[in-house]
C-alpha positions as CSV (number, residue, x, y, z in Angstrom):
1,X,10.2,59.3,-10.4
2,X,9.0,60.8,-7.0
3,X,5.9,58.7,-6.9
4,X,7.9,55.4,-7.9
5,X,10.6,56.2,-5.3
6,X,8.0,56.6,-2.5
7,X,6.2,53.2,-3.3
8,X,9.7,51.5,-3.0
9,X,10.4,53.0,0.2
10,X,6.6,52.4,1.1
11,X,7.4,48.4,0.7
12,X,10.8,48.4,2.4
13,X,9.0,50.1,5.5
14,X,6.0,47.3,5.1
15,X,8.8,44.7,4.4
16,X,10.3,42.1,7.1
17,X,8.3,44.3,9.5
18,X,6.5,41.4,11.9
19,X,9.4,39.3,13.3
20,X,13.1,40.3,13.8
21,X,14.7,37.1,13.1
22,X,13.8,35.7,9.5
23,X,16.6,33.2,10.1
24,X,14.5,31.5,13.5
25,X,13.2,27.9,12.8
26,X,9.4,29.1,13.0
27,X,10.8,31.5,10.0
28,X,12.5,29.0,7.8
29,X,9.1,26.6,8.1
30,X,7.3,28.9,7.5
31,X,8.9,30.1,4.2
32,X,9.1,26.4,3.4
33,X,5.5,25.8,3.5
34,X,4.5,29.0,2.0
35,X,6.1,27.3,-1.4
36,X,4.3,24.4,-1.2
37,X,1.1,24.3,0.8
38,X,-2.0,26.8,1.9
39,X,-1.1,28.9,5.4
40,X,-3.8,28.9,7.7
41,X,-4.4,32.0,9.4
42,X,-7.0,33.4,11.9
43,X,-9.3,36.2,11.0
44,X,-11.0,38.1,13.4
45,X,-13.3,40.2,11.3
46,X,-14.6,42.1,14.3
47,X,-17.6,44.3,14.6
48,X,-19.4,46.7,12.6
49,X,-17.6,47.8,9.1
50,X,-15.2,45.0,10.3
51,X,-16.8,42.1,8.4
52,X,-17.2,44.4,5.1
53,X,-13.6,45.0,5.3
54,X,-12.6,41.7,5.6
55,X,-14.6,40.6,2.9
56,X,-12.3,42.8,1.1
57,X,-9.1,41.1,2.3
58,X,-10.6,37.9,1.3
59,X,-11.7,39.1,-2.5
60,X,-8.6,40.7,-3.3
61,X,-6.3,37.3,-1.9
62,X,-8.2,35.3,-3.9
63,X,-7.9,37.8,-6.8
64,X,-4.0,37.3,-6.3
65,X,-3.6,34.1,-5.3
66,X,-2.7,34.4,-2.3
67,X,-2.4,30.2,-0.4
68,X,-4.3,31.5,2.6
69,X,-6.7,29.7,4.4
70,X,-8.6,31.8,6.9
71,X,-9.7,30.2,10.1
72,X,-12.5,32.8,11.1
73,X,-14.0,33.7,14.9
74,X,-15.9,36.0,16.0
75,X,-16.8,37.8,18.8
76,X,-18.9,36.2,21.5
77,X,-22.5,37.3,22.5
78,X,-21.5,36.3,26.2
79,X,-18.3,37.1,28.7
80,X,-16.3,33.8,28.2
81,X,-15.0,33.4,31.8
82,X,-11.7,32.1,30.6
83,X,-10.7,35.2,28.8
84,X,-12.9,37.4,30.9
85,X,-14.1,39.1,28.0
86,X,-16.0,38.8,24.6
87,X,-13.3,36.7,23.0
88,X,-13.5,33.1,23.2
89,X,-10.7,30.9,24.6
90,X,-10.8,29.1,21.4
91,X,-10.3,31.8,19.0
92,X,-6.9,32.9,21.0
93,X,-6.0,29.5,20.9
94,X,-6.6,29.4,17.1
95,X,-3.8,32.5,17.2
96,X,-1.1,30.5,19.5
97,X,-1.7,27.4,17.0
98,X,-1.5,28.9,13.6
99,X,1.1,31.7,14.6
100,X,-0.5,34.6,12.6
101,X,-3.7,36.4,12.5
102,X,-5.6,39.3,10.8
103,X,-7.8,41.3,13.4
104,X,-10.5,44.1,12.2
105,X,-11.8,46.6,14.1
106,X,-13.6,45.7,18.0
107,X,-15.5,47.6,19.9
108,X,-15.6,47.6,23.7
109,X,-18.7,49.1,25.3
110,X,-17.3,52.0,27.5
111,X,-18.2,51.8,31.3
112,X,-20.2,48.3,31.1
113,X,-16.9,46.7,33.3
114,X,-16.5,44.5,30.0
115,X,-12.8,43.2,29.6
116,X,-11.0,45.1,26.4
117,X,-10.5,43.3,23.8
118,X,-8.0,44.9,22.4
119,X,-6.6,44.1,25.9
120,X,-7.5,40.8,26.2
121,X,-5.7,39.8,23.2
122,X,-2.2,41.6,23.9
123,X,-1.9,40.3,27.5
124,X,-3.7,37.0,26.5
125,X,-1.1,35.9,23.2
126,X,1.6,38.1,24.7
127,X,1.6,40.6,22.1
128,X,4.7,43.0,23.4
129,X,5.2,45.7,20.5
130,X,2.6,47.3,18.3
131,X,4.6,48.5,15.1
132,X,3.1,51.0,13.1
133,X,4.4,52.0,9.7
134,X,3.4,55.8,9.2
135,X,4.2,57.1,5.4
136,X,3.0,59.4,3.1
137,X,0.6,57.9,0.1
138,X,1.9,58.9,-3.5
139,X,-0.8,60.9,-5.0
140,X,-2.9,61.1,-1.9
141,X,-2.1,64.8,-1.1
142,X,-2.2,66.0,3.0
143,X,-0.1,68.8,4.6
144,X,3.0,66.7,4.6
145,X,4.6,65.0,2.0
146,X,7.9,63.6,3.6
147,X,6.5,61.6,6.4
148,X,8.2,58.5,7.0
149,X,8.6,56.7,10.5
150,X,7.9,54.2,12.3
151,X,6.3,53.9,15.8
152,X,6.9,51.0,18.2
153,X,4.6,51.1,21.1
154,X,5.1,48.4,24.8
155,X,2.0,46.4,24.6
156,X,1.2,45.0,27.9
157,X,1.9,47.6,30.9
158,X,2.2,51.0,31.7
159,X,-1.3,52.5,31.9
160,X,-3.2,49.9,30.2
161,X,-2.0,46.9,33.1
162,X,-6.0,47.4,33.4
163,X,-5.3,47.3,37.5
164,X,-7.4,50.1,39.0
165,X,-9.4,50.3,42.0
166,X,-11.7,52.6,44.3
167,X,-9.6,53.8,47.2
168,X,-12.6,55.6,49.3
169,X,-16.0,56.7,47.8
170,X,-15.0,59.4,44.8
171,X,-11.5,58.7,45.1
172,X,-10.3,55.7,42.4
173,X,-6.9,54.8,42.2
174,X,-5.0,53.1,38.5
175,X,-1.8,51.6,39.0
176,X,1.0,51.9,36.1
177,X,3.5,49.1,36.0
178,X,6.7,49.5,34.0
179,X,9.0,46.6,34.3
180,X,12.7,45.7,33.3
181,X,11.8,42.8,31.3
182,X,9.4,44.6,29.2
183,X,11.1,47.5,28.7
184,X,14.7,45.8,27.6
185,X,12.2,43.6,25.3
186,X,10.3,46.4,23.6
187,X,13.9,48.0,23.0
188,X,15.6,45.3,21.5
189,X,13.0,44.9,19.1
190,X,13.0,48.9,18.1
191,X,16.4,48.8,17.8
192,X,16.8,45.4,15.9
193,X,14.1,47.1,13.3
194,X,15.7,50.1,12.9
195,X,19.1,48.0,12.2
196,X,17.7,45.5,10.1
197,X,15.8,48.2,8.1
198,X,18.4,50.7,7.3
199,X,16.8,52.8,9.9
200,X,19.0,56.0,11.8
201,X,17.5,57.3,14.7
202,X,15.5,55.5,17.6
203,X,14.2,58.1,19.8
204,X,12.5,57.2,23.6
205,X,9.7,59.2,24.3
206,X,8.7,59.4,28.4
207,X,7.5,61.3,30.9
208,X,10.5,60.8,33.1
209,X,10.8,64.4,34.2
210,X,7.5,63.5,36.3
211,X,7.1,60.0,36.1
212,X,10.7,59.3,37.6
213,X,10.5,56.1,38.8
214,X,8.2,54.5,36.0
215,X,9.6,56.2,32.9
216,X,13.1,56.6,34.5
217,X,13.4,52.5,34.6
218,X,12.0,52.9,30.9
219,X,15.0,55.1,29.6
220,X,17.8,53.2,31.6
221,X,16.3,50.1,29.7
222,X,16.4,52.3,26.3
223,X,19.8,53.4,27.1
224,X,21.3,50.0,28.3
225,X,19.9,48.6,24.7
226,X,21.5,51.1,22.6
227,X,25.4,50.5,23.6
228,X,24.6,48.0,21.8
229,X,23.7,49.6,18.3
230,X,26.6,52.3,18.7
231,X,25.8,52.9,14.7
232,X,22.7,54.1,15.7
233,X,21.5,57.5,17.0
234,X,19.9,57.5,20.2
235,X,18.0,60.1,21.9
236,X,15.3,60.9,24.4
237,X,12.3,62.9,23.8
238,X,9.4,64.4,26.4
239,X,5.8,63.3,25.3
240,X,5.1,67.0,25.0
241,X,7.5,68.3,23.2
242,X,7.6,64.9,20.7
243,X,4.0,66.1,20.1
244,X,4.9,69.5,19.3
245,X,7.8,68.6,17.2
246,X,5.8,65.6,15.2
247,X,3.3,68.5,14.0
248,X,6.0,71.0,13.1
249,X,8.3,68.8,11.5
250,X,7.7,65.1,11.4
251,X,10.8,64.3,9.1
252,X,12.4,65.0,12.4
253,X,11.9,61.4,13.2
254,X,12.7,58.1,12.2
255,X,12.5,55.5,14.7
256,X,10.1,56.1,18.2
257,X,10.0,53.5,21.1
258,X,7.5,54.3,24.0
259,X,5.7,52.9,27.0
260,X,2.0,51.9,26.5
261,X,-0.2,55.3,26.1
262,X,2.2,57.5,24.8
263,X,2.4,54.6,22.0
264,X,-1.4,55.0,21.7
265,X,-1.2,58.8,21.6
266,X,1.6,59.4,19.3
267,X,0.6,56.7,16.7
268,X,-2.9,57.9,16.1
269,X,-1.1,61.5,15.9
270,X,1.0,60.5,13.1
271,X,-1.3,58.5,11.6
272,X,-3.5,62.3,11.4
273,X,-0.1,63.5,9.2
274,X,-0.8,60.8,6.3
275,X,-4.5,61.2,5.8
276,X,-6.0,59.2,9.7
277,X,-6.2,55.6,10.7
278,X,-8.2,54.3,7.7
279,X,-4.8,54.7,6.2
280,X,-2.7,53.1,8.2
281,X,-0.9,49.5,8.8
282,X,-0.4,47.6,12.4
283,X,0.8,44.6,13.3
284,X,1.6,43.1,17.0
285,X,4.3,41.0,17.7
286,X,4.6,38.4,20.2
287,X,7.3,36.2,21.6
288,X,7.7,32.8,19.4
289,X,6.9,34.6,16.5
290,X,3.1,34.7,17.0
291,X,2.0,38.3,14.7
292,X,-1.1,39.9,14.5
293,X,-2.3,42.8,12.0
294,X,-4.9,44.5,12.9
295,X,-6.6,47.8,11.8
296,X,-6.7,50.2,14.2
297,X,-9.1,52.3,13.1
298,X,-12.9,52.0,15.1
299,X,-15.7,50.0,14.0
300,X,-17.7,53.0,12.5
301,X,-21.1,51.6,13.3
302,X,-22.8,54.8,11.7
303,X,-21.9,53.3,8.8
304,X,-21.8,49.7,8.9
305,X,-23.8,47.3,6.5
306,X,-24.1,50.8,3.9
307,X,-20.7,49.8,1.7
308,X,-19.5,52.8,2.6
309,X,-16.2,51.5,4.3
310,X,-12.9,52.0,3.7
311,X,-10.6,48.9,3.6
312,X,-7.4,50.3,3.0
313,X,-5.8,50.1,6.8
314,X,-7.0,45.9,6.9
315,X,-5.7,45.6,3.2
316,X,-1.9,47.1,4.4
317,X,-2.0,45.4,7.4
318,X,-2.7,41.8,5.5
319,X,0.2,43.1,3.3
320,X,2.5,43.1,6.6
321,X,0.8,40.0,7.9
322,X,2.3,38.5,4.0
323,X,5.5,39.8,4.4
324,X,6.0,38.1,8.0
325,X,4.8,34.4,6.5
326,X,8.0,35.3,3.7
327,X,5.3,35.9,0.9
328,X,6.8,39.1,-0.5
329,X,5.7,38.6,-4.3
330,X,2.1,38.6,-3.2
331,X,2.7,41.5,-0.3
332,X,4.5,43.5,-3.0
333,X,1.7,43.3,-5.8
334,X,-1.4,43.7,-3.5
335,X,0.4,47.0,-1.9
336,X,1.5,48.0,-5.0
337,X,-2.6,47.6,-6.3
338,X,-3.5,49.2,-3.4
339,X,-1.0,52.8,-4.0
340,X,-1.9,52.2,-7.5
341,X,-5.7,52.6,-6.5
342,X,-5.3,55.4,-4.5
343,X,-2.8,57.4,-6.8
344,X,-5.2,57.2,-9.7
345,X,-8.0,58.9,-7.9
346,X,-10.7,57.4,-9.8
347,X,-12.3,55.1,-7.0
348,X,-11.6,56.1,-3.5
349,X,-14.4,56.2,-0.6
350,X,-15.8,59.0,1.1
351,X,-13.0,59.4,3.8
352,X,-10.6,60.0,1.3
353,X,-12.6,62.7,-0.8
354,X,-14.1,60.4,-3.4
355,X,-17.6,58.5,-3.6
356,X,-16.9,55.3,-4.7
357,X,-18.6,52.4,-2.4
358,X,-16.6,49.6,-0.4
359,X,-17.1,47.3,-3.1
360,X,-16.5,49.6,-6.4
361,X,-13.0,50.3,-4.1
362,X,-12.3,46.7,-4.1
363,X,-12.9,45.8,-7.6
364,X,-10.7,48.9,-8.8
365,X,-7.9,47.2,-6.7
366,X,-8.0,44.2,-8.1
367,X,-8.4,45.1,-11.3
368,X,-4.8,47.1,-10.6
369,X,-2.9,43.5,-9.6
C-alpha cells in the first residue's frame, strides 16, 4: 500500500508540471493534435553518455507508442557566432518552432571563454524557471524515505547574468542582476504550481541579510505575489540555514522559490536526499509555453560509449516533457515502467548498486509497460 501510494503521489508531482495554464490556446492545440497526429519535438542528445541515453528515450517511446517525432541537433564543432556558443541558431530555432524539447547532458569546457550552453539556451528561448520534482523512489532505499518537494529555481539572472569583467590586473569583478520582472515572474509561476498541485507551503530562500538590495527586491517580489494565494503558507528562509534544515529534515519543505544559484545549489542538494541527479526529473519553462526537459546530471565521459549509463533522469524528464504535450496515459505507463524497474531490483546500473548495462536497463523497462 505504501509503495502504491508513493507512485501515485510520484505522478501527481510529475503531472501538469511544464506549463501553468492547460486551458491557454497553445494547450488546447496541442491536446488536439496529440489525438490525432505525431508531435514533433527537438532532441538534443548532448555529449558523452548523452546519446546512449537518448537512445533509451527513443526505444522505450517506440516500445509504448508514444506519436513523437524527434527533430534531433547536436552540438556544433565550431562557436556559431549567432548564439555565441556551441549551439547552432538553427537548433534553438527548432525549440521556438516546435514548442517542446528533450535536452541530455552538455558539457562546457571550463576556462576556454566558450559561451555555456546550458546558458545559452535559458537566455536564448527564455527559459525563466527550472522545476525540479525531488521524491523518494519506492523500493530504492537512501537515508530518507519521506522526501517530497519541489524546487523552482529563476533561470536567467542573478549570478549566472554571465556579465563579469577584470577591474585591474588580479582583481575581476561579476555583476549579479535581480530584476522586478523576473522575480514577480518566477513567483507567480511557484505559487500557481503549488495551487494548482495541491501544494502547502512556498518557502523564498535568499541571502537578503547580506545581499540587501539584490535578494531584498527578490523577497518584496515573493511577498507582493503571495497576497495573492492567502491559502497558501508563505515564508522566508536563509540559504544557510535552508541547507541545514533540508539535511536534518527535508519533509520540512514543500514548495522552494529561489534566485539563480541558490536554485542550482539547493536542487542538486536534494537531488543527493533521493539517491543523486541520475535520479532526478527537470524541465524549463519558458514564456508562450516553450518547455524543455533536460537531465541535469553531467555527461560522465569516463564512461561514455561502455553501456554503462544510467537513463533514468532523461527517461523522467521525457515523462514531464509527455505530461506538458497533455499525453498523460503514455507519461503514466512509461513512469510507472520506470518505478516498476527500479522497485524490483533485478536490473539497475552500477550507480544505483546493481550491474546490469544501459541496454539490459532498458529492455527490463520496457518489458514492465
Amino acid at each position: 500500500m505504501a509503495t502504491q501510494l508513493l507512485r501515485r503521489r510520484a505522478s501527481q508531482i510529475l503531472s501538469r508540471q511544464a506549463y501553468p495554464n492547460p486551458s491557454s490556446p497553445l494547450s488546447l492545440a496541442r491536446a488536439f493534435s496529440c489525438a490525432t497526429t505525431r508531435i514533433r519535438a527537438t532532441l538534443f542528445p548532448g555529449d558523452g553518455i548523452g546519446p546512449e541515453i537518448a537512445d533509451s528515450v527513443k526505444q522505450v517511446f517506440e516500445e509504448a507508442e508514444v506519436p513523437i517525432e524527434w527533430e534531433e541537433h547536436y552540438v556544433g564543432d565550431q562557436i556559431d557566432p549567432r548564439t555565441q556558443s556551441f549551439l547552432t541558431w538553427e537548433s534553438l530555432e527548432s525549440v521556438r518552432r516546435n514548442g517542446v524539447g528533450l535536452k541530455g547532458p552538455m558539457a562546457t569546457p571550463i576556462g576556454k571563454g566558450h559561451r555555456s550552453l546550458n546558458l545559452t539556451l535559458r537566455k536564448e528561448l527564455n527559459l525563466y524557471a527550472n522545476v525540479r520534482p525531488c521524491y523518494s523512489l519506492p523500493g530504492y532505499k537512501t537515508r530518507y524515505d519521506d522526501v517530497n518537494l519541489i524546487t523552482i529555481r529563476e533561470n536567467t539572472e542573478g549570478e549566472y547574468s554571465g556579465l563579469e569583467h577584470q577591474v585591474v590586473r588580479g582583481v575581476v569583478e561579476s555583476l549579479k542582476i535581480i530584476t522586478r520582472q523576473a522575480s514577480l515572474r518566477v513567483a507567480e509561476y511557484a505559487f500557481h504550481y503549488a495551487k494548482t498541485h495541491g501544494r502547502e507551503r512556498v518557502s523564498a530562500i535568499h541571502k537578503a541579510n547580506i545581499m540587501q538590495k539584490t535578494d531584498g527586491l527578490f523577497l518584496k517580489c515573493c511577498r507582493e505575489v503571495a497576497e495573492k494565494y492567502p491559502e497558501i503558507t508563505y515564508e522566508e528562509v536563509v540559504i544557510d540555514n535552508c541547507c541545514m534544515m533540508l539535511v536534518k529534515n527535508p519533509a520540512l519543505f514543500d514548495v522552494l522559490v529561489m534566485p539563480n544559484l541558490y536554485g542550482d545549489i539547493i536542487s542538486d542538494l536534494c537531488a543527493g536526499l533521493i539517491g543523486g541527479l541520475g535520479l532526478t526529473p527537470s524541465c524549463n519553462i519558458g514564456e508562450g509555453g516553450i518547455a524543455l526537459a533536460e537531465a541535469v546530471h553531467g555527461s560522465a565521459p569516463d564512461i561514455a560509449g561502455k553501456d554503462l549509463a544510467n537513463p533514468t533522469a532523461l527517461l523522467l524528464s521525457a515523462v514531464t516533457m509527455l505530461r506538458h504535450l497533455n499525453l498523460h496515459d503514455k507519461a503514466d505507463r512509461i513512469q510507472n515502467a520506470i518505478l516498476n524497474t527500479i522497485a524490483e531490483g533485478k536490473y539497475r546500473t552500477a550507480d544505483l548498486g546493481g550491474s546490469s548495462t544501459t541496454t539490459d536497463f532498458t529492455r527490463a523497462i520496457c518489458d514492465h509497460l
